[in-house]
mmCIF file of the C-alpha atoms, coordinates in Angstrom:
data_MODEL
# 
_entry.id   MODEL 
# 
loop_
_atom_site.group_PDB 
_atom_site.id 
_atom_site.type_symbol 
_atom_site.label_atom_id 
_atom_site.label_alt_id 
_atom_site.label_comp_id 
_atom_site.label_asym_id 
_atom_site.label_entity_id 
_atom_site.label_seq_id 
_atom_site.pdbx_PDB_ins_code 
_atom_site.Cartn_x 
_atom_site.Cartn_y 
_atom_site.Cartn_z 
_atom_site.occupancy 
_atom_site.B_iso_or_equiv 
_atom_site.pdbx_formal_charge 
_atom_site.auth_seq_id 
_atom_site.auth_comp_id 
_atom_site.auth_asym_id 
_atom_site.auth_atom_id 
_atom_site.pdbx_PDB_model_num 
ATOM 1   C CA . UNK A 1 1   ? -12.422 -47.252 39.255 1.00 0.00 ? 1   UNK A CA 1 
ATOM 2   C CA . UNK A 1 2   ? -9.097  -46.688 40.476 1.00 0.00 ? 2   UNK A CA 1 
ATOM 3   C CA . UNK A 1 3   ? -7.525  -44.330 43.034 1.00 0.00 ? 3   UNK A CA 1 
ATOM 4   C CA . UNK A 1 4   ? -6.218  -41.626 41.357 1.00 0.00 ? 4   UNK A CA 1 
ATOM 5   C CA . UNK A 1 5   ? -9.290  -41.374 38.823 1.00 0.00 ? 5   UNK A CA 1 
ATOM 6   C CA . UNK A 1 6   ? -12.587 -39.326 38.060 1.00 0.00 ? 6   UNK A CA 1 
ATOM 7   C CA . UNK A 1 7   ? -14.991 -40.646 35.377 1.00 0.00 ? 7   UNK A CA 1 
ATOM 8   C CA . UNK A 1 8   ? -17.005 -38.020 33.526 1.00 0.00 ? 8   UNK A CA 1 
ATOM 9   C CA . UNK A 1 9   ? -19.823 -38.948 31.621 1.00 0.00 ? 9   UNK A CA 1 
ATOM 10  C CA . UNK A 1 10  ? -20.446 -36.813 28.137 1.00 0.00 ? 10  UNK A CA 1 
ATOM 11  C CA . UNK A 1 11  ? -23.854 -36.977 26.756 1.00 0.00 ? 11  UNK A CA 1 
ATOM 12  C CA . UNK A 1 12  ? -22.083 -37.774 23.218 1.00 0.00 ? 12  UNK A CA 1 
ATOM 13  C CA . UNK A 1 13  ? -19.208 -39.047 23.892 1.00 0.00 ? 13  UNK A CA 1 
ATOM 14  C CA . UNK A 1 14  ? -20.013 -41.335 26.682 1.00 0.00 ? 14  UNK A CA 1 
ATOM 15  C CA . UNK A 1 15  ? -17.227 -42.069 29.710 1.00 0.00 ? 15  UNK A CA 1 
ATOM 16  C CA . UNK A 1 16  ? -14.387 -39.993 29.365 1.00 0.00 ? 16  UNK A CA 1 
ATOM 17  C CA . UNK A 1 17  ? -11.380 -40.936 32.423 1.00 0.00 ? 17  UNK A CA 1 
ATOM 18  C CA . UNK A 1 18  ? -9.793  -38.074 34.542 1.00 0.00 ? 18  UNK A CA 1 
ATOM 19  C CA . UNK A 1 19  ? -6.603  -39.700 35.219 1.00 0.00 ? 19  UNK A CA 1 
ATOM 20  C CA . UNK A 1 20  ? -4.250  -37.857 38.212 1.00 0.00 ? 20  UNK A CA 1 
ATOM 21  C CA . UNK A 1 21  ? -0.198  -38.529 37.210 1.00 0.00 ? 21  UNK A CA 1 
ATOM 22  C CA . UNK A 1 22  ? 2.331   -37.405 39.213 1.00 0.00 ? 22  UNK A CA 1 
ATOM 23  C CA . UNK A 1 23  ? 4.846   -37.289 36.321 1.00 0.00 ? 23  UNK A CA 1 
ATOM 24  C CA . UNK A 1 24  ? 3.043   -35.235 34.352 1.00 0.00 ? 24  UNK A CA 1 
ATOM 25  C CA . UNK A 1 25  ? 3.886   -31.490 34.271 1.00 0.00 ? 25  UNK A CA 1 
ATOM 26  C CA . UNK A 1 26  ? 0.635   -30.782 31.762 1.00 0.00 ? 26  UNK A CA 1 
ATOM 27  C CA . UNK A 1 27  ? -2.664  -32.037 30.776 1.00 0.00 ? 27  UNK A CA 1 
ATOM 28  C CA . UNK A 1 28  ? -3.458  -34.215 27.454 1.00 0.00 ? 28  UNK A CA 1 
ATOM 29  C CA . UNK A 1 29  ? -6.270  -36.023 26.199 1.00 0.00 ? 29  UNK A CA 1 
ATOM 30  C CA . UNK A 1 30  ? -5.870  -39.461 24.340 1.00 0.00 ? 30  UNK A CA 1 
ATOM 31  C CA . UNK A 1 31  ? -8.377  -40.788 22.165 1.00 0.00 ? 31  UNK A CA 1 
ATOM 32  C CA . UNK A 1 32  ? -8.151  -44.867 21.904 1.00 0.00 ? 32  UNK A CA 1 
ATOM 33  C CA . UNK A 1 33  ? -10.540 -46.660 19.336 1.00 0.00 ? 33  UNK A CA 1 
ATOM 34  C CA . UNK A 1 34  ? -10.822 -49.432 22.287 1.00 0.00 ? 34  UNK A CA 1 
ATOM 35  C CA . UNK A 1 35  ? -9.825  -48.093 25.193 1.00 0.00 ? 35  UNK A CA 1 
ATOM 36  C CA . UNK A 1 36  ? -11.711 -45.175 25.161 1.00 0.00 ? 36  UNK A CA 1 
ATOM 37  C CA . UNK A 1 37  ? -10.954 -41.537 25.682 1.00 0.00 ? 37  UNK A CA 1 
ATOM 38  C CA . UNK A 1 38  ? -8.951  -40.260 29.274 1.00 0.00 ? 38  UNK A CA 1 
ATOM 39  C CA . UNK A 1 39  ? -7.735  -37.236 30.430 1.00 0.00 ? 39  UNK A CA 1 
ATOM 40  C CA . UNK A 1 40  ? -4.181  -36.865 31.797 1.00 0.00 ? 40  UNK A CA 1 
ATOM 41  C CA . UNK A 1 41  ? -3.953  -34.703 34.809 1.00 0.00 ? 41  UNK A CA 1 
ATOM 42  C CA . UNK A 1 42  ? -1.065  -33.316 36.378 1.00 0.00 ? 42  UNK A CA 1 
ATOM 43  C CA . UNK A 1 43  ? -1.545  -34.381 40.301 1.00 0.00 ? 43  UNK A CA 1 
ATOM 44  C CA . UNK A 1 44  ? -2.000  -30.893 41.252 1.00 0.00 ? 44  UNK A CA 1 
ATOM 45  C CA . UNK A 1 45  ? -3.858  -29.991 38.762 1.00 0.00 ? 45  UNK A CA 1 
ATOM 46  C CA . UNK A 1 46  ? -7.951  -29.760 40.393 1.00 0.00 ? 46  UNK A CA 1 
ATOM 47  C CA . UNK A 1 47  ? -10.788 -31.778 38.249 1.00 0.00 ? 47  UNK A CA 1 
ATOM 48  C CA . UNK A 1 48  ? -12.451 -28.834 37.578 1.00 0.00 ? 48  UNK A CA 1 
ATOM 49  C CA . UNK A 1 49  ? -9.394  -27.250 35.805 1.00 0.00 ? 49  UNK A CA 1 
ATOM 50  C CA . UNK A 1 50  ? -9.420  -30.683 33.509 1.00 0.00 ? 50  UNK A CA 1 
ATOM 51  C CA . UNK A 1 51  ? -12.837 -30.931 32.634 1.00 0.00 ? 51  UNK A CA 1 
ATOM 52  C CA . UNK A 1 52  ? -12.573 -27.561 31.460 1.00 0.00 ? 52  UNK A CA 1 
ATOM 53  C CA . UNK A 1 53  ? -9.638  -28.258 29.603 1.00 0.00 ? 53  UNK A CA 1 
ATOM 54  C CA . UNK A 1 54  ? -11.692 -31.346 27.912 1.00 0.00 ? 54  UNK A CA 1 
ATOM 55  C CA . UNK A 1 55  ? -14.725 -29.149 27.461 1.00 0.00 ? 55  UNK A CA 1 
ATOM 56  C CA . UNK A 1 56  ? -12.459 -26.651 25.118 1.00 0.00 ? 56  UNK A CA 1 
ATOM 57  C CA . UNK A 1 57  ? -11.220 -29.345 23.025 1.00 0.00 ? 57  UNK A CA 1 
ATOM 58  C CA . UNK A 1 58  ? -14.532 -31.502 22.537 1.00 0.00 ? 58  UNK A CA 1 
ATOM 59  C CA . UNK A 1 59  ? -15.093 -30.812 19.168 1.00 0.00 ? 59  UNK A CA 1 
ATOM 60  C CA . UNK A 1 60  ? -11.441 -32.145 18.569 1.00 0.00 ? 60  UNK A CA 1 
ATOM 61  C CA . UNK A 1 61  ? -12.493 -35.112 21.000 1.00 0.00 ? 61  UNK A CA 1 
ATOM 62  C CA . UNK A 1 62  ? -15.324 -35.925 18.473 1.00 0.00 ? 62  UNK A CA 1 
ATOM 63  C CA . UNK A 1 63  ? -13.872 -35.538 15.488 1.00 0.00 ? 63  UNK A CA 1 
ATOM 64  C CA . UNK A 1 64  ? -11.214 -37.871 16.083 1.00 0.00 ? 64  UNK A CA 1 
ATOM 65  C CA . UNK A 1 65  ? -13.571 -40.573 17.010 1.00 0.00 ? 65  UNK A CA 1 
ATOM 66  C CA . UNK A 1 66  ? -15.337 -40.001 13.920 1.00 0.00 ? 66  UNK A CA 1 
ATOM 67  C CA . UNK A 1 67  ? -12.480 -40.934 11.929 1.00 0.00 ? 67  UNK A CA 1 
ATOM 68  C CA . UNK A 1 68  ? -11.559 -44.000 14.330 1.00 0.00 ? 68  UNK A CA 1 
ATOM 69  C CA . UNK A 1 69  ? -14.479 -45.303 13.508 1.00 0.00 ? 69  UNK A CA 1 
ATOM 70  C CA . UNK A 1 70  ? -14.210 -44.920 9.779  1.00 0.00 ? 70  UNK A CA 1 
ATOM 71  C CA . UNK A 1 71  ? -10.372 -45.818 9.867  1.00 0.00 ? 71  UNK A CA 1 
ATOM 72  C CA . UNK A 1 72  ? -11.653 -49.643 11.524 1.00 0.00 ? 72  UNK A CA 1 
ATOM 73  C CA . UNK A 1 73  ? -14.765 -49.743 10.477 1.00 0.00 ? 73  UNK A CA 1 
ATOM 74  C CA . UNK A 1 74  ? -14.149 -53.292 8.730  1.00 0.00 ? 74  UNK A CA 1 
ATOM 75  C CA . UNK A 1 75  ? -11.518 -54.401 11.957 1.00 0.00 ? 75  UNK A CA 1 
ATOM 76  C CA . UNK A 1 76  ? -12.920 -56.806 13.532 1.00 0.00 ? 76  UNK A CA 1 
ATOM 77  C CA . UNK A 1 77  ? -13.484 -56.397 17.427 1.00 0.00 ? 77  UNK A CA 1 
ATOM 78  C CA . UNK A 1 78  ? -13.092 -59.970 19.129 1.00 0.00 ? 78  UNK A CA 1 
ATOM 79  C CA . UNK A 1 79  ? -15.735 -60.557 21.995 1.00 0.00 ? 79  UNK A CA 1 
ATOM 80  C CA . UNK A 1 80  ? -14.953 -61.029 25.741 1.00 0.00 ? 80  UNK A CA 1 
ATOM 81  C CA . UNK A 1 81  ? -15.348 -64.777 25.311 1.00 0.00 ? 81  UNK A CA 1 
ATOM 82  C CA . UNK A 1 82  ? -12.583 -64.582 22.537 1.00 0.00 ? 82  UNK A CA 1 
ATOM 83  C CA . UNK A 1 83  ? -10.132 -62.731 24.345 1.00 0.00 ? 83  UNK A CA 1 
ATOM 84  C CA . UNK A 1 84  ? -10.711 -65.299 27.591 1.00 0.00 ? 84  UNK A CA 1 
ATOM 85  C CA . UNK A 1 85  ? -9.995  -67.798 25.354 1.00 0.00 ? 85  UNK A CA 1 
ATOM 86  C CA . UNK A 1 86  ? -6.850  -66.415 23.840 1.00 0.00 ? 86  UNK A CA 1 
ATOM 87  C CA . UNK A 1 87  ? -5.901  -65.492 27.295 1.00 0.00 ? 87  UNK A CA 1 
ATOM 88  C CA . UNK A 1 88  ? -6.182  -69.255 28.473 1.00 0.00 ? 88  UNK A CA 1 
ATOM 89  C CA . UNK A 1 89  ? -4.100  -70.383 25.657 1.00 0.00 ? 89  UNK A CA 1 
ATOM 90  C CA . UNK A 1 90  ? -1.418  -67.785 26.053 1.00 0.00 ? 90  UNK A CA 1 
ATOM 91  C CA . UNK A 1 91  ? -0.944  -68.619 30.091 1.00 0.00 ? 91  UNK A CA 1 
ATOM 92  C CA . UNK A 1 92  ? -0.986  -72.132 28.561 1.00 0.00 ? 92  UNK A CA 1 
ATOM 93  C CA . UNK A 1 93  ? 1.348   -71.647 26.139 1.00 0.00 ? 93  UNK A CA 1 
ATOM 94  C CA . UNK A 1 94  ? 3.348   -68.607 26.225 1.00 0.00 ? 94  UNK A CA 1 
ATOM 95  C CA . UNK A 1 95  ? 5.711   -69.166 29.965 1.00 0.00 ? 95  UNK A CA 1 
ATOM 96  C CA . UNK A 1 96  ? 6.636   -72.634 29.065 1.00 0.00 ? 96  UNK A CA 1 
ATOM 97  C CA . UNK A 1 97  ? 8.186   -71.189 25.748 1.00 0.00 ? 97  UNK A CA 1 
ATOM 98  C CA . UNK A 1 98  ? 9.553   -68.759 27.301 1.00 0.00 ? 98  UNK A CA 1 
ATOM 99  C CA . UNK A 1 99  ? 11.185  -71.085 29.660 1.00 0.00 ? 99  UNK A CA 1 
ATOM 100 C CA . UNK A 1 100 ? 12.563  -73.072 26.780 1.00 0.00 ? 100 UNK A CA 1 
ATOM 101 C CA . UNK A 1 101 ? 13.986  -70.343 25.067 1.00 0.00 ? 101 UNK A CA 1 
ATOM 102 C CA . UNK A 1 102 ? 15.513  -68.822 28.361 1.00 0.00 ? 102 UNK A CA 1 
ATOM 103 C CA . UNK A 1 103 ? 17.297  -71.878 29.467 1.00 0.00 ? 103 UNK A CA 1 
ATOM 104 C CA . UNK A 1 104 ? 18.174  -72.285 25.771 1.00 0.00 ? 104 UNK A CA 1 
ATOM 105 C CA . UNK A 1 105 ? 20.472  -68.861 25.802 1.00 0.00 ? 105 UNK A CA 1 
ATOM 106 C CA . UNK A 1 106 ? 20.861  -68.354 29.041 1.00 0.00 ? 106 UNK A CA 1 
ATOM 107 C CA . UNK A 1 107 ? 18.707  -65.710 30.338 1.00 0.00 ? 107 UNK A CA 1 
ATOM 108 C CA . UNK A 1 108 ? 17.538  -65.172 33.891 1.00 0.00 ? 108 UNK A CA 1 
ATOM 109 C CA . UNK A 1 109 ? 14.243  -63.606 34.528 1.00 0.00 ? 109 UNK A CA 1 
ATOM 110 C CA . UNK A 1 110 ? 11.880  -62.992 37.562 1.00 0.00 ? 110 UNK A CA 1 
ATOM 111 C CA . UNK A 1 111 ? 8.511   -63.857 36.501 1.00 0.00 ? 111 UNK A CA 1 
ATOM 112 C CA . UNK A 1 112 ? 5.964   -63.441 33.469 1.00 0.00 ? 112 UNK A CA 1 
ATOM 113 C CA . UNK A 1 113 ? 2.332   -62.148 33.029 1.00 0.00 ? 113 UNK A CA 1 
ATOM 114 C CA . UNK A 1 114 ? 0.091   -62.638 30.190 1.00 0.00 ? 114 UNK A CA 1 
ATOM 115 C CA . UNK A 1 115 ? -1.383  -59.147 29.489 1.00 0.00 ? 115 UNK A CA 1 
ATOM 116 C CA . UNK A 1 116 ? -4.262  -57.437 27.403 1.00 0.00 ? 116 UNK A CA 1 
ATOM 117 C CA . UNK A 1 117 ? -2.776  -54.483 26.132 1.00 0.00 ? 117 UNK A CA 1 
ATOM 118 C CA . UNK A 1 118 ? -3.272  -52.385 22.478 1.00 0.00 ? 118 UNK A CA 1 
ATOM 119 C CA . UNK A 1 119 ? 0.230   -50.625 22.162 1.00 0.00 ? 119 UNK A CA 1 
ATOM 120 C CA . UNK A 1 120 ? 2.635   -53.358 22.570 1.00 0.00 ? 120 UNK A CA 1 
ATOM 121 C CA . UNK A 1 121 ? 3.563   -57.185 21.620 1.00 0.00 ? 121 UNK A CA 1 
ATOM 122 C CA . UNK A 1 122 ? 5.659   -57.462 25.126 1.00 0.00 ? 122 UNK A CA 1 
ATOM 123 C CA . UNK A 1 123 ? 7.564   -55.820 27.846 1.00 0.00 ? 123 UNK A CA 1 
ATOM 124 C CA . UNK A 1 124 ? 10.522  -55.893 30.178 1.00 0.00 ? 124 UNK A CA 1 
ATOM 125 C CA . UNK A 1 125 ? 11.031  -54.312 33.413 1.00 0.00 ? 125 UNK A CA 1 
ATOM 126 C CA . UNK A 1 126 ? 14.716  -53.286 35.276 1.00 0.00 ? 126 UNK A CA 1 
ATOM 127 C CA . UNK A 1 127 ? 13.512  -56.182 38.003 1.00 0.00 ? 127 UNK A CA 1 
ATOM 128 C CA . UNK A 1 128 ? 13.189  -58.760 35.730 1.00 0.00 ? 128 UNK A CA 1 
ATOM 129 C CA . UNK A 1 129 ? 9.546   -58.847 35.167 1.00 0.00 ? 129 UNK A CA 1 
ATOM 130 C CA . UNK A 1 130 ? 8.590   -59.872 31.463 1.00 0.00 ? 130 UNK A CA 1 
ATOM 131 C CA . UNK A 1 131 ? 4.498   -59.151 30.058 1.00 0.00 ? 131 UNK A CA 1 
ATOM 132 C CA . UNK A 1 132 ? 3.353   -60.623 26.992 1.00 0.00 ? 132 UNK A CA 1 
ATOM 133 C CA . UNK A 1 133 ? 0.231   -59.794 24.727 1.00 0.00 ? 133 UNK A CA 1 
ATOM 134 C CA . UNK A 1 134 ? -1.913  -62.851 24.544 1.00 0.00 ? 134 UNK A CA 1 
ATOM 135 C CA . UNK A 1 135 ? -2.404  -61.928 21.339 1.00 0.00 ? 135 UNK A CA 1 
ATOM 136 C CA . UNK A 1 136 ? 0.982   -63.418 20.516 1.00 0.00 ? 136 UNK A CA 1 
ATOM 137 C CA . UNK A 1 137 ? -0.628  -66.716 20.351 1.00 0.00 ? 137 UNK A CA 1 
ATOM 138 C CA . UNK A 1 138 ? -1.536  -65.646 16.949 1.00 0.00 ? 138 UNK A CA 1 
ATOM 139 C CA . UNK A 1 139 ? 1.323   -65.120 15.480 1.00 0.00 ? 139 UNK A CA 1 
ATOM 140 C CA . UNK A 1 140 ? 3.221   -68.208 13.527 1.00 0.00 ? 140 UNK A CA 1 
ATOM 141 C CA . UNK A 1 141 ? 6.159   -70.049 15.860 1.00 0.00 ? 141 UNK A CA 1 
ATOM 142 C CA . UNK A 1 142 ? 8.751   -67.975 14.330 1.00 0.00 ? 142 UNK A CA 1 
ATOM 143 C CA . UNK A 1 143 ? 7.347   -64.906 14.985 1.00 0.00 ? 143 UNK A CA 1 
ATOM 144 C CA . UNK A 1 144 ? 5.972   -65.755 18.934 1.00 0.00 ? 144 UNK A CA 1 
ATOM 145 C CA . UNK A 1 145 ? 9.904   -66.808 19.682 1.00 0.00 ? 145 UNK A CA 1 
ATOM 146 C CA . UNK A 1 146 ? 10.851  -63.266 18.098 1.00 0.00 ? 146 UNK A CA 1 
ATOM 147 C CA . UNK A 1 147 ? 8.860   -61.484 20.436 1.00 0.00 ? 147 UNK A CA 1 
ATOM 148 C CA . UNK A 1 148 ? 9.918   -63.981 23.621 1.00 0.00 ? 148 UNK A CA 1 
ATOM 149 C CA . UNK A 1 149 ? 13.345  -63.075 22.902 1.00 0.00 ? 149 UNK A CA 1 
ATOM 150 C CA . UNK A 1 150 ? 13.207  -59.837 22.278 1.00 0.00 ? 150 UNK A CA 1 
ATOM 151 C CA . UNK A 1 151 ? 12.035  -59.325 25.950 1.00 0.00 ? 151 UNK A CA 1 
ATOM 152 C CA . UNK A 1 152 ? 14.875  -61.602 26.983 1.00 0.00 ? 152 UNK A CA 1 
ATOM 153 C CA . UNK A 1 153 ? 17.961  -60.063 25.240 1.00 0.00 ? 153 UNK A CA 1 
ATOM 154 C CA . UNK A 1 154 ? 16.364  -56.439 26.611 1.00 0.00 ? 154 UNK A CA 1 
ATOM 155 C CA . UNK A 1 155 ? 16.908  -58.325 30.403 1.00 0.00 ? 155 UNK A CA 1 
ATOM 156 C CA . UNK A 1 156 ? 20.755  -57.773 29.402 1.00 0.00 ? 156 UNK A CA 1 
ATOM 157 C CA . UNK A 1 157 ? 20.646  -54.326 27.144 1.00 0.00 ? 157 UNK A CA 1 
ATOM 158 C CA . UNK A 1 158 ? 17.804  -52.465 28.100 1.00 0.00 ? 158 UNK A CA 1 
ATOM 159 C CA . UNK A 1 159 ? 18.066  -50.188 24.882 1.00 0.00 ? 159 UNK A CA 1 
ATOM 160 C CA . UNK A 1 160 ? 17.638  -50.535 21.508 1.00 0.00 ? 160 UNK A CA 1 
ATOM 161 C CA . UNK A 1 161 ? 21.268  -50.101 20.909 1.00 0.00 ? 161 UNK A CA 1 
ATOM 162 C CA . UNK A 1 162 ? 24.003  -51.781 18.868 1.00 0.00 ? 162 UNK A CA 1 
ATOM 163 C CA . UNK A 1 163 ? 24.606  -54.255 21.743 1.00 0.00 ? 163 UNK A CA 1 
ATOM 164 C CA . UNK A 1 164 ? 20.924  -55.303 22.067 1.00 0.00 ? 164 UNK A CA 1 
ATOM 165 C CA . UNK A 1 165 ? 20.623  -55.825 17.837 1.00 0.00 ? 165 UNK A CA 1 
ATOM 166 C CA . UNK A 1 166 ? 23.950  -57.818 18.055 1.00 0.00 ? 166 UNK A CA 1 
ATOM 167 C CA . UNK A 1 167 ? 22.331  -60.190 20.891 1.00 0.00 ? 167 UNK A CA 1 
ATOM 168 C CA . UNK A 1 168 ? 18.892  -60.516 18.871 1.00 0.00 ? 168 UNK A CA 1 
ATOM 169 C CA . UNK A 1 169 ? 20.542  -61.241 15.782 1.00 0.00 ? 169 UNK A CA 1 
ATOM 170 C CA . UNK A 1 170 ? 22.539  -63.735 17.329 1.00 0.00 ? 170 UNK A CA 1 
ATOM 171 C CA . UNK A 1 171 ? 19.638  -65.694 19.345 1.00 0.00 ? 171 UNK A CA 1 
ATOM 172 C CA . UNK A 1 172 ? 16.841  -65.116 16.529 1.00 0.00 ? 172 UNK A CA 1 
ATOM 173 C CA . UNK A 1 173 ? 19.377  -66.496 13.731 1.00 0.00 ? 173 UNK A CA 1 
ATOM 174 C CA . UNK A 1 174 ? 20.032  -69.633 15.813 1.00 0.00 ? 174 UNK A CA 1 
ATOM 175 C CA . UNK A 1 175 ? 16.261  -70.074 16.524 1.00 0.00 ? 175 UNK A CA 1 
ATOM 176 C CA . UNK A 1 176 ? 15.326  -69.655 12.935 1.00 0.00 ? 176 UNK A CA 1 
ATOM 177 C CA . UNK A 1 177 ? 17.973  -72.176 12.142 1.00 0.00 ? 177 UNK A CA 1 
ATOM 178 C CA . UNK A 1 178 ? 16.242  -74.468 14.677 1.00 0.00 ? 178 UNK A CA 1 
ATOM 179 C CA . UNK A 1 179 ? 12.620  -73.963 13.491 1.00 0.00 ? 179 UNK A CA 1 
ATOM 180 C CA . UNK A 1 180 ? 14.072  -74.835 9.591  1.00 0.00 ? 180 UNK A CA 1 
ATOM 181 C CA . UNK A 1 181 ? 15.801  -77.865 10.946 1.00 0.00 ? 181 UNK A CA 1 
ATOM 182 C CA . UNK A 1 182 ? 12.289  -78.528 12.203 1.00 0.00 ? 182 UNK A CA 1 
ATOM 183 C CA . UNK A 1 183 ? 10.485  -78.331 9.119  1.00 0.00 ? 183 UNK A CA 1 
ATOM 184 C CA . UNK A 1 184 ? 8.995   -75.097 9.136  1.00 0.00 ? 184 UNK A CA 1 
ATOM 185 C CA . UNK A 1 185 ? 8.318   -73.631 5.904  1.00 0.00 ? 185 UNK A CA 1 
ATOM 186 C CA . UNK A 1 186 ? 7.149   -70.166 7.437  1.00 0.00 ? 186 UNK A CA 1 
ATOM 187 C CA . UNK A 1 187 ? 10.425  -70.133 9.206  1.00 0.00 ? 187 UNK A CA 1 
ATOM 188 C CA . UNK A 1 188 ? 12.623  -71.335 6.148  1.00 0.00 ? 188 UNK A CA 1 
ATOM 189 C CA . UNK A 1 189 ? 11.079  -68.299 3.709  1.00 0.00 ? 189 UNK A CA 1 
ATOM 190 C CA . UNK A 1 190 ? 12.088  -65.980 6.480  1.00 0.00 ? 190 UNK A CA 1 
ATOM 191 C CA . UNK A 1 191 ? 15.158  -67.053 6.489  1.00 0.00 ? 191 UNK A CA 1 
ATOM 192 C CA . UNK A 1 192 ? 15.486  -66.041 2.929  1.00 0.00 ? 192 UNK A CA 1 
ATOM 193 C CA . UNK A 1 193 ? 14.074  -63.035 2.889  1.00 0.00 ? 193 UNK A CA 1 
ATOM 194 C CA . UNK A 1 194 ? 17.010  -62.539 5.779  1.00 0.00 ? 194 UNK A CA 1 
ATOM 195 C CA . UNK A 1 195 ? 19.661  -63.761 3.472  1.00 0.00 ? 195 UNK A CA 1 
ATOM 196 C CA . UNK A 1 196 ? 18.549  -61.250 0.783  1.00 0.00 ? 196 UNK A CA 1 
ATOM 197 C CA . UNK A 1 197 ? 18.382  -58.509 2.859  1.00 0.00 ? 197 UNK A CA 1 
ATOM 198 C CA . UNK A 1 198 ? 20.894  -55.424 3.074  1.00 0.00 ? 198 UNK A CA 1 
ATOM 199 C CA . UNK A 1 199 ? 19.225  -54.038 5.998  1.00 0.00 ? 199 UNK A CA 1 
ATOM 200 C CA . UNK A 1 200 ? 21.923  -53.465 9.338  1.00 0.00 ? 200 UNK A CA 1 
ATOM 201 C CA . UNK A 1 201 ? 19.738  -55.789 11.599 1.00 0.00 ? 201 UNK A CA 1 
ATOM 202 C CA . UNK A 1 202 ? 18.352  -58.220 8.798  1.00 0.00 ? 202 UNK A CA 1 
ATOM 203 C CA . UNK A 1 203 ? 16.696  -60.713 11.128 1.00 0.00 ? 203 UNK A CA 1 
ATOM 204 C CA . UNK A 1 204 ? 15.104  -58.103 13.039 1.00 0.00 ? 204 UNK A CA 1 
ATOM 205 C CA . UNK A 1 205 ? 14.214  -55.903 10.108 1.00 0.00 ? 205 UNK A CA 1 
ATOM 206 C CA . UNK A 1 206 ? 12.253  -58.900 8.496  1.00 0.00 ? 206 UNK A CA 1 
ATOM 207 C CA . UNK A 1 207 ? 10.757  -60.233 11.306 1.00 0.00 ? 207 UNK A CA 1 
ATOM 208 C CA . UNK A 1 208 ? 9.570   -56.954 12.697 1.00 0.00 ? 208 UNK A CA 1 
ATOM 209 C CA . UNK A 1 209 ? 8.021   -55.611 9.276  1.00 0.00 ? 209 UNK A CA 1 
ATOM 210 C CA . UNK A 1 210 ? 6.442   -59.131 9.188  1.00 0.00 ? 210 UNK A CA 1 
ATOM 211 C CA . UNK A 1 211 ? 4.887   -58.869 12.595 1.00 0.00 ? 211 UNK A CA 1 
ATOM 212 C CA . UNK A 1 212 ? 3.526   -55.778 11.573 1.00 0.00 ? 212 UNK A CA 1 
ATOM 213 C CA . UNK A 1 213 ? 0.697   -57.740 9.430  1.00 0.00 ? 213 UNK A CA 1 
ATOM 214 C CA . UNK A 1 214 ? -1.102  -58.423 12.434 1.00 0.00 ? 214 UNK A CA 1 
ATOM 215 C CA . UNK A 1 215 ? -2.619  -56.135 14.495 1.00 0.00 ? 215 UNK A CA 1 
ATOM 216 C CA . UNK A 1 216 ? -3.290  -56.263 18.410 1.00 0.00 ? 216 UNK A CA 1 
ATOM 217 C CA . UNK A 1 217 ? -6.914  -57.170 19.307 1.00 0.00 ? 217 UNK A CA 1 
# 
């Protein structure tokens, strides 16, 4: 358990996580199909104050889980040896890409770090520091360089903004070009879809609502 924390155990619900947070100015409860259910606690805020605050909203608390479970009832949950594994390949795989694809455009970054994580496909922090899913080692190419250089073009625009989209248009449409020249047929229907599209960010407006058919294990 980690400093900071307080693990209270419900006789339904199981472990629920007290979690202290100096940024936050109230409390919250978040209920996560795999990571469980915490409590957020302003640091001032006593225990006792926040496991009262959980007992008043318990029937909400087991409700919701209710529905999780019905929601992925047919998702398939991979086992601990399965997510070693895909964390072996990714450390395997995933820095020398990113290597490639940073020396390729011209990016300078500190260091990266496979991560486990349900929210996100990748991160990048103000220092330099890049985190990738392992589960992009099961996405096609096309779609693992999308997410690599994402993270790199947000190492020069750390926003979403017009001058990020510009750069990820640029370095995606050049990669996708690459990966066709290759012979990839994944990568050459993309690129069709891209040239039909009217979207403002085509290459990131296919790529991202194709990305969204697979979901973080």
């Amino acid at each position: 358990m980690a400093r900071g924390e307080k693990i209270y155990m419900d006789p339904e619900i199981g472990e629920v996580t007290f979690r202290k947070s100096v940024r936050s100015s109230r409390m919250s409860i978040r209920v996560h199909p795999v990571k469980g259910v915490s409590v957020t606690v302003p640091y001032v805020v006593p225990y006792a104050a926040a496991t009262l605050f959980f007992q008043a909203r318990r029937d909400w608390v087991i409700e919701t889980i209710a529905k999780q479970k019905e929601k992925f009832k047919d998702v398939y949950v991979p086992t601990d040896a399965e997510v070693e594994a895909l964390r072996k390949q990714a450390k395997k795989e995933l820095p020398p890409r990113m290597l490639m694809l940073a020396n390729r455009y011209d990016f300078l970054y500190n260091k990266v770090t496979i991560k486990h994580n349900a929210t996100n496909w990748g991160s990048c922090s103000a220092k330099g520091n890049i985190n990738l899913n392992l589960n992009i080692v099961r996405l096609p190419r096309v779609l693992q360089d999308y997410v690599l250089l994402h993270e790199l073009c947000h190492l020069r625009h750390h926003d979403h903004g017009h001058g990020f989209h510009l750069l990820l248009e640029h370095v995606c449409t050049d990669n996708l070009l690459k990966l066709v020249d290759e012979g990839d047929q994944f990568a050459l229907d993309l690129a069709r879809r891209i040239a039909a599209s009217k979207a403002k960010y085509p290459v990131d407006y296919v790529l991202t609502k194709e990305i969204k058919n697979y979901r973080l294990v």
